[in-house]
N, CA, C, O and CB atoms as a CASP TS submission, in Angstrom:
PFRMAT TS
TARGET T0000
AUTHOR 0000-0000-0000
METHOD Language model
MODEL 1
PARENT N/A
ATOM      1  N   UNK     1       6.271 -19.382  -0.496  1.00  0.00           N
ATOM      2  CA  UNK     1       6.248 -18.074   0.126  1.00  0.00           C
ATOM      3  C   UNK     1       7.088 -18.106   1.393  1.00  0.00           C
ATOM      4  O   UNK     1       6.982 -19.025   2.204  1.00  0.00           O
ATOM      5  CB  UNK     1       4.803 -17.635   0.434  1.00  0.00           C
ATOM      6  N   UNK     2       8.164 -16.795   1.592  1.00  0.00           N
ATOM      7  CA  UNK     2       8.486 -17.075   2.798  1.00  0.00           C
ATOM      8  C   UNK     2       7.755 -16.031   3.595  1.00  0.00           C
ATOM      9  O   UNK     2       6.830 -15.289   3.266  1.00  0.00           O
ATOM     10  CB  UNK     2       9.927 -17.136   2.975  1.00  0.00           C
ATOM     11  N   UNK     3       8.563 -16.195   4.998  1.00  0.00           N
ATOM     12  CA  UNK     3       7.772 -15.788   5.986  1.00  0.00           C
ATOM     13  C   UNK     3       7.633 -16.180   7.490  1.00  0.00           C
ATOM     14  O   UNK     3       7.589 -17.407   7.573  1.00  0.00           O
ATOM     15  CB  UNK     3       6.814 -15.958   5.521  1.00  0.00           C
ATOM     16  N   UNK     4       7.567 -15.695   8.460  1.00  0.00           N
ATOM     17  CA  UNK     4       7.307 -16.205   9.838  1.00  0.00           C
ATOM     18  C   UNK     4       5.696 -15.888   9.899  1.00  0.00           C
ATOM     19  O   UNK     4       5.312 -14.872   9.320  1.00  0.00           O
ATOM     20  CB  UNK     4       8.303 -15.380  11.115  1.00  0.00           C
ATOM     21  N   UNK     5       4.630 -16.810  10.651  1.00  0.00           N
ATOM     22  CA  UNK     5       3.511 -16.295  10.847  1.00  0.00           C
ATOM     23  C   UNK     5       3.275 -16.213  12.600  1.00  0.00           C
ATOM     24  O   UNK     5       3.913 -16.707  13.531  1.00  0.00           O
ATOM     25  CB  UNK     5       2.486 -17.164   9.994  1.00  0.00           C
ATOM     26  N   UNK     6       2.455 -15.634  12.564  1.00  0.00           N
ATOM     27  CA  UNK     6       2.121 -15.226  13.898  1.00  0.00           C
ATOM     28  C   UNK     6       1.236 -16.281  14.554  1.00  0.00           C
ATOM     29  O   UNK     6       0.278 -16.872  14.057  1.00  0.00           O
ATOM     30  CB  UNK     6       1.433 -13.864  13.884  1.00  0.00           C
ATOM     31  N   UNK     7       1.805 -16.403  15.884  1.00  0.00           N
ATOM     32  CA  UNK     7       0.856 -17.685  16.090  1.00  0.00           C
ATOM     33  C   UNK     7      -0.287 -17.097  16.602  1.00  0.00           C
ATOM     34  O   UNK     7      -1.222 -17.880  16.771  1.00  0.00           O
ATOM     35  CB  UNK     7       1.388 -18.878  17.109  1.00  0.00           C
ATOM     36  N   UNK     8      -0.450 -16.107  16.855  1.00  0.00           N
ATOM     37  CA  UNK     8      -1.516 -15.434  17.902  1.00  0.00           C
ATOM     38  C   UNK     8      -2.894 -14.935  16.756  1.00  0.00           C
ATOM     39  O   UNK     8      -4.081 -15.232  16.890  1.00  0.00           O
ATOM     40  CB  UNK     8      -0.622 -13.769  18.884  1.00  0.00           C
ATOM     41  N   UNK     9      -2.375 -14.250  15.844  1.00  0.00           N
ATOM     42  CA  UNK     9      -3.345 -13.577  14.766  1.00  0.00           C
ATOM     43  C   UNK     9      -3.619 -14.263  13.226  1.00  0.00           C
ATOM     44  O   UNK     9      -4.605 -14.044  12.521  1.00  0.00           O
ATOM     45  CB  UNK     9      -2.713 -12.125  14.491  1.00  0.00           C
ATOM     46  N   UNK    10      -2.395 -15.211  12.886  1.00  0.00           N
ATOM     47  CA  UNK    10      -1.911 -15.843  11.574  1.00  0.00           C
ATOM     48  C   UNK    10      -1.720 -15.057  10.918  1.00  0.00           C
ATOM     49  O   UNK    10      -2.306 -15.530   9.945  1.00  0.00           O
ATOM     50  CB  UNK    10      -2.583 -16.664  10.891  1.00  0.00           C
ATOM     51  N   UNK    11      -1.238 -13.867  10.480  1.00  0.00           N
ATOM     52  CA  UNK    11      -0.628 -13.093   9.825  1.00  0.00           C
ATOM     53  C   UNK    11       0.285 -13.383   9.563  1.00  0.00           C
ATOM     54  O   UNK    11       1.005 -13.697  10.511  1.00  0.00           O
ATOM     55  CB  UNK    11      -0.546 -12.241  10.110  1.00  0.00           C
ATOM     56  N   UNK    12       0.871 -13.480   8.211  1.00  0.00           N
ATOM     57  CA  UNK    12       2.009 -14.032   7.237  1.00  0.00           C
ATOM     58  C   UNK    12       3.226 -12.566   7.545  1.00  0.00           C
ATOM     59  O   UNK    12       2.830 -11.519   7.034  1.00  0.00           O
ATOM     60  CB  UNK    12       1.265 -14.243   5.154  1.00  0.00           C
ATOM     61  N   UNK    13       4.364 -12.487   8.180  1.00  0.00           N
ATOM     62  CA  UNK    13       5.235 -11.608   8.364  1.00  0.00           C
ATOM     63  C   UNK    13       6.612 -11.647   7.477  1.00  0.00           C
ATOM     64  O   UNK    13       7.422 -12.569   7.573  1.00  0.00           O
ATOM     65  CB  UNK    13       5.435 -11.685   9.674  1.00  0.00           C
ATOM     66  N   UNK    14       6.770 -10.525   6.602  1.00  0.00           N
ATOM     67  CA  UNK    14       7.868 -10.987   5.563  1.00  0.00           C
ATOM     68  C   UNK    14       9.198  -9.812   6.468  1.00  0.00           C
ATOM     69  O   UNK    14      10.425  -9.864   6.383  1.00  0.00           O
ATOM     70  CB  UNK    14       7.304 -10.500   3.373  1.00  0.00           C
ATOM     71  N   UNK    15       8.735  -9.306   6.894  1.00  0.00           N
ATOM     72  CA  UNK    15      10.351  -8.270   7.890  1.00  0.00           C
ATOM     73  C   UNK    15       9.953  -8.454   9.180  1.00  0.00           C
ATOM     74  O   UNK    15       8.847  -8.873   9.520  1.00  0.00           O
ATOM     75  CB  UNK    15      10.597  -6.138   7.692  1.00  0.00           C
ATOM     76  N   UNK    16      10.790  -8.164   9.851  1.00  0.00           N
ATOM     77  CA  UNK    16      10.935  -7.507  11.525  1.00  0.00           C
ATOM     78  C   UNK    16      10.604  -9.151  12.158  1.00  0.00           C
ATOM     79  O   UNK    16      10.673 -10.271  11.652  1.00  0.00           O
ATOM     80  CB  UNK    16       9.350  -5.868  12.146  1.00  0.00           C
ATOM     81  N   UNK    17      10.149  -8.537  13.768  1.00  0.00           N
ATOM     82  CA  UNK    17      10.198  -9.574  14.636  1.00  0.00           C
ATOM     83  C   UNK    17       8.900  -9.010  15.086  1.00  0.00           C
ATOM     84  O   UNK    17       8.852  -8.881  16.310  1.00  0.00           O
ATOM     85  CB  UNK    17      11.484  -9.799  15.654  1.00  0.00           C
ATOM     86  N   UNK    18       7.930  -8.671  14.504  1.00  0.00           N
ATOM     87  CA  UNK    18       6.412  -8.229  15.336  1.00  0.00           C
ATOM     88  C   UNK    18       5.740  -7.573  14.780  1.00  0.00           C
ATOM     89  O   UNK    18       5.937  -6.460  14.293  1.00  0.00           O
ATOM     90  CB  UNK    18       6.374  -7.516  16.516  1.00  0.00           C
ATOM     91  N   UNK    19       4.511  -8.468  14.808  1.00  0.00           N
ATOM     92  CA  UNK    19       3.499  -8.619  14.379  1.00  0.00           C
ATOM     93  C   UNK    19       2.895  -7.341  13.669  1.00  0.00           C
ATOM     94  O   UNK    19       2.311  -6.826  14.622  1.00  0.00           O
ATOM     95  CB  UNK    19       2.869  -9.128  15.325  1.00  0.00           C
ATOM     96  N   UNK    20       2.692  -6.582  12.680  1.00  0.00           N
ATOM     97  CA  UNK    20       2.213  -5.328  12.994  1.00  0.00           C
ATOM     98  C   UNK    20       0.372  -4.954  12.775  1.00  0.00           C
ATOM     99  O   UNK    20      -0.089  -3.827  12.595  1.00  0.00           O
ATOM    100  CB  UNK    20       3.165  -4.421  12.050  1.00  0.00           C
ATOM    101  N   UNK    21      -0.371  -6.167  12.852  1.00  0.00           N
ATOM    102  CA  UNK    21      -1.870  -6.506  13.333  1.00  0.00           C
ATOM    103  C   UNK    21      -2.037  -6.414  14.669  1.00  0.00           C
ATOM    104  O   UNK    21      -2.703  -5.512  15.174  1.00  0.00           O
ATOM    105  CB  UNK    21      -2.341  -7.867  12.996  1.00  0.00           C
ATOM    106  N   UNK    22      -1.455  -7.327  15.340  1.00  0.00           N
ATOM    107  CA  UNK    22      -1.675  -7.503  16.818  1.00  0.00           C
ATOM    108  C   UNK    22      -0.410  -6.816  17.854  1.00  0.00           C
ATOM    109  O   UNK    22      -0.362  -6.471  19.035  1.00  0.00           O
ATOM    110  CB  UNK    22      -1.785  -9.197  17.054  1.00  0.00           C
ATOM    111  N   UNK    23       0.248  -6.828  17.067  1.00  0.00           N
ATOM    112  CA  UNK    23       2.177  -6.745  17.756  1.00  0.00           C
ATOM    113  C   UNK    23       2.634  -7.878  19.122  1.00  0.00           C
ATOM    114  O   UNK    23       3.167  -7.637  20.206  1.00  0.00           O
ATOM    115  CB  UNK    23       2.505  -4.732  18.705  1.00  0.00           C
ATOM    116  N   UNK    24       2.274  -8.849  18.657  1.00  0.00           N
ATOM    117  CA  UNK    24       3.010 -10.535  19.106  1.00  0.00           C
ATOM    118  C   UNK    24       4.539 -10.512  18.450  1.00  0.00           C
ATOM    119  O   UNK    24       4.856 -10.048  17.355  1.00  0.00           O
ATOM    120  CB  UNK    24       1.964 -12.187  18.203  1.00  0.00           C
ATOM    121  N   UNK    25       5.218 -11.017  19.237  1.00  0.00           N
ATOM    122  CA  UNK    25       6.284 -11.410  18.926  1.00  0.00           C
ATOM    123  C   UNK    25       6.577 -12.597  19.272  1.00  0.00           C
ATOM    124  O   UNK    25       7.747 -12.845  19.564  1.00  0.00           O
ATOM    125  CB  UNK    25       7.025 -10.724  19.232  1.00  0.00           C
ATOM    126  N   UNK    26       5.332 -13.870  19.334  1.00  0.00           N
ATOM    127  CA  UNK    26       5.520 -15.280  18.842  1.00  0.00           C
ATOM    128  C   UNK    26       5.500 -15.194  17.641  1.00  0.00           C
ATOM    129  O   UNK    26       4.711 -14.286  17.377  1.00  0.00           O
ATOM    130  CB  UNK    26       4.625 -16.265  19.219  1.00  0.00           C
ATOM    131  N   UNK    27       6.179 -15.884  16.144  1.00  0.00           N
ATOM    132  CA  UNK    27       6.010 -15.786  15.599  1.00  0.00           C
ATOM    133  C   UNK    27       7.169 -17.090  15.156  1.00  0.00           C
ATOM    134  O   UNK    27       8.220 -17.349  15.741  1.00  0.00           O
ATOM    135  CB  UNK    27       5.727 -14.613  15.467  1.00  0.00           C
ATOM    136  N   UNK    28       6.464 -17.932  13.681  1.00  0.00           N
ATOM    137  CA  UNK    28       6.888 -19.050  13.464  1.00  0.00           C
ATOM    138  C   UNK    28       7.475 -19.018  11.998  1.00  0.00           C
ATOM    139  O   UNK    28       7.123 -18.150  11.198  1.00  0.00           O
ATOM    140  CB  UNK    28       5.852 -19.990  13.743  1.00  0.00           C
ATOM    141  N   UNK    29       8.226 -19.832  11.740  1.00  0.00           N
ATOM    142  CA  UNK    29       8.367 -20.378  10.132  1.00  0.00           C
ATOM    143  C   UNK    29       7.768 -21.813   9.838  1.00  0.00           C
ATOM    144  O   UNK    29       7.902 -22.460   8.799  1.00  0.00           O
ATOM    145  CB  UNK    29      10.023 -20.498   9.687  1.00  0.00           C
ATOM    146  N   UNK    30       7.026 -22.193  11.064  1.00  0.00           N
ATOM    147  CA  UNK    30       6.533 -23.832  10.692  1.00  0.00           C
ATOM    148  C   UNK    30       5.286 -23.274  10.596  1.00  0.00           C
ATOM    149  O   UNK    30       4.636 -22.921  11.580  1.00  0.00           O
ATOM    150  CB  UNK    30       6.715 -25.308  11.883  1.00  0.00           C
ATOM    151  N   UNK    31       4.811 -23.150   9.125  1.00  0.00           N
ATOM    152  CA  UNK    31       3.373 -22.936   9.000  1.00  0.00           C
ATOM    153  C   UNK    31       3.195 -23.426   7.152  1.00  0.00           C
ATOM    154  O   UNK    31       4.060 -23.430   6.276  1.00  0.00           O
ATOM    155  CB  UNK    31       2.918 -21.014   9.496  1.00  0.00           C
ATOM    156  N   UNK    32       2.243 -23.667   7.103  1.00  0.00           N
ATOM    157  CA  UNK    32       1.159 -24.321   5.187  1.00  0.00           C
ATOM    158  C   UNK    32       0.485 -23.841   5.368  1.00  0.00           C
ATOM    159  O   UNK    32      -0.060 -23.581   6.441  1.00  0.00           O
ATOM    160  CB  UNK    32       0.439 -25.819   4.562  1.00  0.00           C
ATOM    161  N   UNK    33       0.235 -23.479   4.123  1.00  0.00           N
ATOM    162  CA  UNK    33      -1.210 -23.067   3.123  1.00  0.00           C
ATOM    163  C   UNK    33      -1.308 -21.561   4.391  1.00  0.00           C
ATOM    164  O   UNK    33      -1.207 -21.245   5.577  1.00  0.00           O
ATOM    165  CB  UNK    33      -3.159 -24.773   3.113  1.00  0.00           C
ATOM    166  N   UNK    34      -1.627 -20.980   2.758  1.00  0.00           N
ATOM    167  CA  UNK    34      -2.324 -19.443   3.346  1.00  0.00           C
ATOM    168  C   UNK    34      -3.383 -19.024   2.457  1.00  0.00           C
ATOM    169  O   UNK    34      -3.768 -19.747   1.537  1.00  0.00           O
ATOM    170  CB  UNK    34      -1.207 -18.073   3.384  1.00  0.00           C
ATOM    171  N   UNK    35      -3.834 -17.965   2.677  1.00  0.00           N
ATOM    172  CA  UNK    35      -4.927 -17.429   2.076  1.00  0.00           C
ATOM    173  C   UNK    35      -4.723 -15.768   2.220  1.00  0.00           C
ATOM    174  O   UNK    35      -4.489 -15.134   3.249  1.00  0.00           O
ATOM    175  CB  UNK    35      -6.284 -18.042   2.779  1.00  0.00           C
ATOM    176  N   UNK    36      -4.912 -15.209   0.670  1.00  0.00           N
ATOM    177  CA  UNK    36      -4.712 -13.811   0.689  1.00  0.00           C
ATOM    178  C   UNK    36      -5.901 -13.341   1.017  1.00  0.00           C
ATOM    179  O   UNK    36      -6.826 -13.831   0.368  1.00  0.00           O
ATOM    180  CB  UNK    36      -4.218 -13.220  -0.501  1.00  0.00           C
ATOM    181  N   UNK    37      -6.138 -12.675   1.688  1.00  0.00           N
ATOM    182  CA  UNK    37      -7.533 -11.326   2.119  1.00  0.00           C
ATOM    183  C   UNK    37      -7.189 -10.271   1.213  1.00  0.00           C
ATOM    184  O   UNK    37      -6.166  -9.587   1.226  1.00  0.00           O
ATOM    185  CB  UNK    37      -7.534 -10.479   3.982  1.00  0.00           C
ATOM    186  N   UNK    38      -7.891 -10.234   0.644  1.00  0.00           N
ATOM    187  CA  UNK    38      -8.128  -8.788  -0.230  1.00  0.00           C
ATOM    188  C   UNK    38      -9.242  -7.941  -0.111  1.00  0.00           C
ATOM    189  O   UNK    38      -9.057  -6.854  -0.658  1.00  0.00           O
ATOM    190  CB  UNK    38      -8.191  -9.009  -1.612  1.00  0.00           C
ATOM    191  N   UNK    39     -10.502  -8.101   0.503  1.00  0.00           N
ATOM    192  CA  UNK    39     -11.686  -7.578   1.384  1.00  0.00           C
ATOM    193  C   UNK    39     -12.260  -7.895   2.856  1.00  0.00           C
ATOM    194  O   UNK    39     -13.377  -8.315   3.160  1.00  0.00           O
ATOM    195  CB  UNK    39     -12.659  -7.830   0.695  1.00  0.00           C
ATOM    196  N   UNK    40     -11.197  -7.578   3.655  1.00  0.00           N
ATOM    197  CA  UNK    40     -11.882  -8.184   4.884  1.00  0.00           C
ATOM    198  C   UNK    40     -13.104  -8.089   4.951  1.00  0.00           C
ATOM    199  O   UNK    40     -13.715  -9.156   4.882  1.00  0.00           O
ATOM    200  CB  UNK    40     -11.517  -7.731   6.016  1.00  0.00           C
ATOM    201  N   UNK    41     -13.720  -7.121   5.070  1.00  0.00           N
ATOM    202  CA  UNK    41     -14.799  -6.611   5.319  1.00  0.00           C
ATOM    203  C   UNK    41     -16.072  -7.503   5.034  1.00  0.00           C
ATOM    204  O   UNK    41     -17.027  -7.611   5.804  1.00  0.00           O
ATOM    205  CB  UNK    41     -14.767  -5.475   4.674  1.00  0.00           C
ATOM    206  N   UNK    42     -15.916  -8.229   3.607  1.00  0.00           N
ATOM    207  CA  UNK    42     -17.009  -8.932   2.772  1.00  0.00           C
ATOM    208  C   UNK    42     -16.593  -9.938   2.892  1.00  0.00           C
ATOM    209  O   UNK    42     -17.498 -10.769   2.814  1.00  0.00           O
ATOM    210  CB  UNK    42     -17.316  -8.661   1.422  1.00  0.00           C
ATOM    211  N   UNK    43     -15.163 -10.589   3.134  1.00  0.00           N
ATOM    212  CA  UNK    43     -15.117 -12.227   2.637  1.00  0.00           C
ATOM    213  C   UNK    43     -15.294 -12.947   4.183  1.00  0.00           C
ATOM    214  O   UNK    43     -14.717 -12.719   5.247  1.00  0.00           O
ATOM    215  CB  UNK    43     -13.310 -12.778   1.707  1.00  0.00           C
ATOM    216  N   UNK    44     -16.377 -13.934   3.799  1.00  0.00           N
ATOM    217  CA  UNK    44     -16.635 -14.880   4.473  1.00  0.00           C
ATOM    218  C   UNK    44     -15.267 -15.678   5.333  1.00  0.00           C
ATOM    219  O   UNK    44     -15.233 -15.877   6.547  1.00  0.00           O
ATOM    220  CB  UNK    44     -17.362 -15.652   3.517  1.00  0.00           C
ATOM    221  N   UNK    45     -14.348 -15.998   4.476  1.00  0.00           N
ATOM    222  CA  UNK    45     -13.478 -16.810   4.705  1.00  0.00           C
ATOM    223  C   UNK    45     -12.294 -15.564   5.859  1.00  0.00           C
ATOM    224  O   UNK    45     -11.924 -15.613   7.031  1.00  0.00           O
ATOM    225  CB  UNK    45     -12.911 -17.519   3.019  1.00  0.00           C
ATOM    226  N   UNK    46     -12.190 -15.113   5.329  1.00  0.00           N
ATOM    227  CA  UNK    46     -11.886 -13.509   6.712  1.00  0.00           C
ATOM    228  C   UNK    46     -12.197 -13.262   7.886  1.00  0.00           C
ATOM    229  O   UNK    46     -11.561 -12.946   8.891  1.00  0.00           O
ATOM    230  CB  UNK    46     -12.441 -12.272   6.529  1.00  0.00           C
ATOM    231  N   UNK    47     -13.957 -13.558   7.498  1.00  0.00           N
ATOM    232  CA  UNK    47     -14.776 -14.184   9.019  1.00  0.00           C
ATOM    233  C   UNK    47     -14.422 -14.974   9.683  1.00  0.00           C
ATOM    234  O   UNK    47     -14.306 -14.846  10.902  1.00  0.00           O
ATOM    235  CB  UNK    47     -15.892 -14.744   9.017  1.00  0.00           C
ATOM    236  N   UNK    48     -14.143 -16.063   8.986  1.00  0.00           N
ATOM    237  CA  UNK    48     -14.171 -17.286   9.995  1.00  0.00           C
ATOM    238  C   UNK    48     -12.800 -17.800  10.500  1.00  0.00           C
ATOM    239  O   UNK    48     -12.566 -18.845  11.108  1.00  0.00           O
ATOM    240  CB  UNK    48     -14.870 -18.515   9.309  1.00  0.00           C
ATOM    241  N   UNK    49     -11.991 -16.873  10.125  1.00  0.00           N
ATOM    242  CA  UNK    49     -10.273 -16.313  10.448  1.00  0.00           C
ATOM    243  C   UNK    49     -10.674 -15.245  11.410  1.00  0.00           C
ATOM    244  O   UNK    49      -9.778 -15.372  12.244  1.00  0.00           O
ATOM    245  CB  UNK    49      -9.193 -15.535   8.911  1.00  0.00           C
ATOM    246  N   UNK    50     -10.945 -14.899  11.564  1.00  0.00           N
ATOM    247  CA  UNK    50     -10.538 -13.477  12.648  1.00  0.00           C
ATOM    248  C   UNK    50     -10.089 -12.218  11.846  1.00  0.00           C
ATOM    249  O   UNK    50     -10.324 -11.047  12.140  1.00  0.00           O
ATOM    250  CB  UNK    50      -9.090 -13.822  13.770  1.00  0.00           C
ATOM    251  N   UNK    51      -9.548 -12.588  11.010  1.00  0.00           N
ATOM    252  CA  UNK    51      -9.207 -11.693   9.975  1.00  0.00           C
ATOM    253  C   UNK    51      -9.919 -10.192   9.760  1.00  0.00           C
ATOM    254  O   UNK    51     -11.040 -10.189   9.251  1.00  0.00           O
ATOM    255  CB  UNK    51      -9.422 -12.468   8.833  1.00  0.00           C
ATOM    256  N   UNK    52      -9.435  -9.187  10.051  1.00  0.00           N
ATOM    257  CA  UNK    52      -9.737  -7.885   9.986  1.00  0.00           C
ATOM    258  C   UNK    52      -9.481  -6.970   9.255  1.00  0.00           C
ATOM    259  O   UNK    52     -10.211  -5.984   9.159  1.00  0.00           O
ATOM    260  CB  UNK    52      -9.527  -7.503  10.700  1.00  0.00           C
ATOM    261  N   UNK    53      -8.193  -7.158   8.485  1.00  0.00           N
ATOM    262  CA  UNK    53      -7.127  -6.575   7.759  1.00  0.00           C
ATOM    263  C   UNK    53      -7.269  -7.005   6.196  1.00  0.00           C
ATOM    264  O   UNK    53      -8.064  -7.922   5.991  1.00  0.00           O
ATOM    265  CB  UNK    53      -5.732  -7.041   8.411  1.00  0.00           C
ATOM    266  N   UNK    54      -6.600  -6.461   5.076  1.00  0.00           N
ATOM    267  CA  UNK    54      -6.251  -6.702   3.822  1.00  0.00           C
ATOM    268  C   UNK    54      -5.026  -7.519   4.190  1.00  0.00           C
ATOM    269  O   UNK    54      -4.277  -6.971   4.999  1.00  0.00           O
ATOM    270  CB  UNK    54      -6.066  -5.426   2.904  1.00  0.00           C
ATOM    271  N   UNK    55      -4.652  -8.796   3.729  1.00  0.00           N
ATOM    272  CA  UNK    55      -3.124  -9.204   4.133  1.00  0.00           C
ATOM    273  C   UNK    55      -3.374 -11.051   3.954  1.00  0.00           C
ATOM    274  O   UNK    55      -4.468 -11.587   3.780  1.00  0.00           O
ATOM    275  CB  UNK    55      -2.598  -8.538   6.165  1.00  0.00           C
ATOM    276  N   UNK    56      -2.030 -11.759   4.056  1.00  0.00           N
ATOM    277  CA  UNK    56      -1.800 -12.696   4.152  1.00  0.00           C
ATOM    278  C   UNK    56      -2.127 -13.430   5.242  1.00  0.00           C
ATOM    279  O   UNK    56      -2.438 -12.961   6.337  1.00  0.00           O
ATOM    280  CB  UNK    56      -0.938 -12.666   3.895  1.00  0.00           C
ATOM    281  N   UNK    57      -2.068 -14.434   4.993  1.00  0.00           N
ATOM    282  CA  UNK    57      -2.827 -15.352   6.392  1.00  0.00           C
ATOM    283  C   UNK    57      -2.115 -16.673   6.682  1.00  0.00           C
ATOM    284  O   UNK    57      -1.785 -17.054   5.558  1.00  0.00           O
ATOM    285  CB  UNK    57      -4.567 -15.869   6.065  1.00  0.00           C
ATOM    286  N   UNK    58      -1.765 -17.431   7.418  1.00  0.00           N
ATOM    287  CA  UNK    58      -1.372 -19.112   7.661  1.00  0.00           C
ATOM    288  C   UNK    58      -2.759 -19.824   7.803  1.00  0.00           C
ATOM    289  O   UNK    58      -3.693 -19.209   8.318  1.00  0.00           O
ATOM    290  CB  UNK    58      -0.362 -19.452   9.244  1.00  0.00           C
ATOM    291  N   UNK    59      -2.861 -20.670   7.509  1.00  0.00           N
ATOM    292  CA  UNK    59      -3.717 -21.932   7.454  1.00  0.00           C
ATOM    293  C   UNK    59      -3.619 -22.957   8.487  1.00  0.00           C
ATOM    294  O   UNK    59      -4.516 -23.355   9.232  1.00  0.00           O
ATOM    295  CB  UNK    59      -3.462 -22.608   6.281  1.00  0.00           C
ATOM    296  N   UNK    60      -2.187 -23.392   8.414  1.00  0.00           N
ATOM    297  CA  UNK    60      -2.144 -24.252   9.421  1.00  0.00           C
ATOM    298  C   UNK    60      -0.453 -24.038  10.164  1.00  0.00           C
ATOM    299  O   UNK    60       0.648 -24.406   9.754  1.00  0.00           O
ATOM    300  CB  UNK    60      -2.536 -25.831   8.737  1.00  0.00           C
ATOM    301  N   UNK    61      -0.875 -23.263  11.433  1.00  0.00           N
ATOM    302  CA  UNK    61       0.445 -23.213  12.329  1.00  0.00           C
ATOM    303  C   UNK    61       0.952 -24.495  13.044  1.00  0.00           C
ATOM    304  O   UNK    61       0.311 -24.934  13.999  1.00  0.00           O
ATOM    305  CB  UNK    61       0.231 -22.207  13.452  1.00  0.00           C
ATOM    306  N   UNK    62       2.161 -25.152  12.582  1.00  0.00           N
ATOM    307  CA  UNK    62       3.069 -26.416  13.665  1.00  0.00           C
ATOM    308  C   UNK    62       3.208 -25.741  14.970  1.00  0.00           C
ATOM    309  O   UNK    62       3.767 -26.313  15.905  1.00  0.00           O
ATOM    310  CB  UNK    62       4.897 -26.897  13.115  1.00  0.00           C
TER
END
């Protein structure tokens, strides 16, 4: 997958230069493993991300 992620929120970014969750414009290409959110609302694993949104995620930011 490509992508820059955000170091601030981990949001997986495929255009622009900012963020459009948080609007950071740190944002990396050194990042593994992600995880799609498809119910913030209910998934556990969303929780324990910060995760608020339907969307892509980084796992682990360099």
């Amino acid at each position: 997958m490509e992508g820059k992620a955000c170091k601030n929120c981990r949001m997986i970014i495929t255009h622009g230069e900012k963020c459009p969750l948080c609007g950071g414009t740190d944002l990396t290409n050194k990042w593994s493993s992600y995880v799609v959110v498809l119910n913030a609302e209910k998934s556990d694993i969303a929780k324990k991300l910060g995760a608020k949104m339907n969307s892509t995620y980084a796992l682990n930011i360099k």
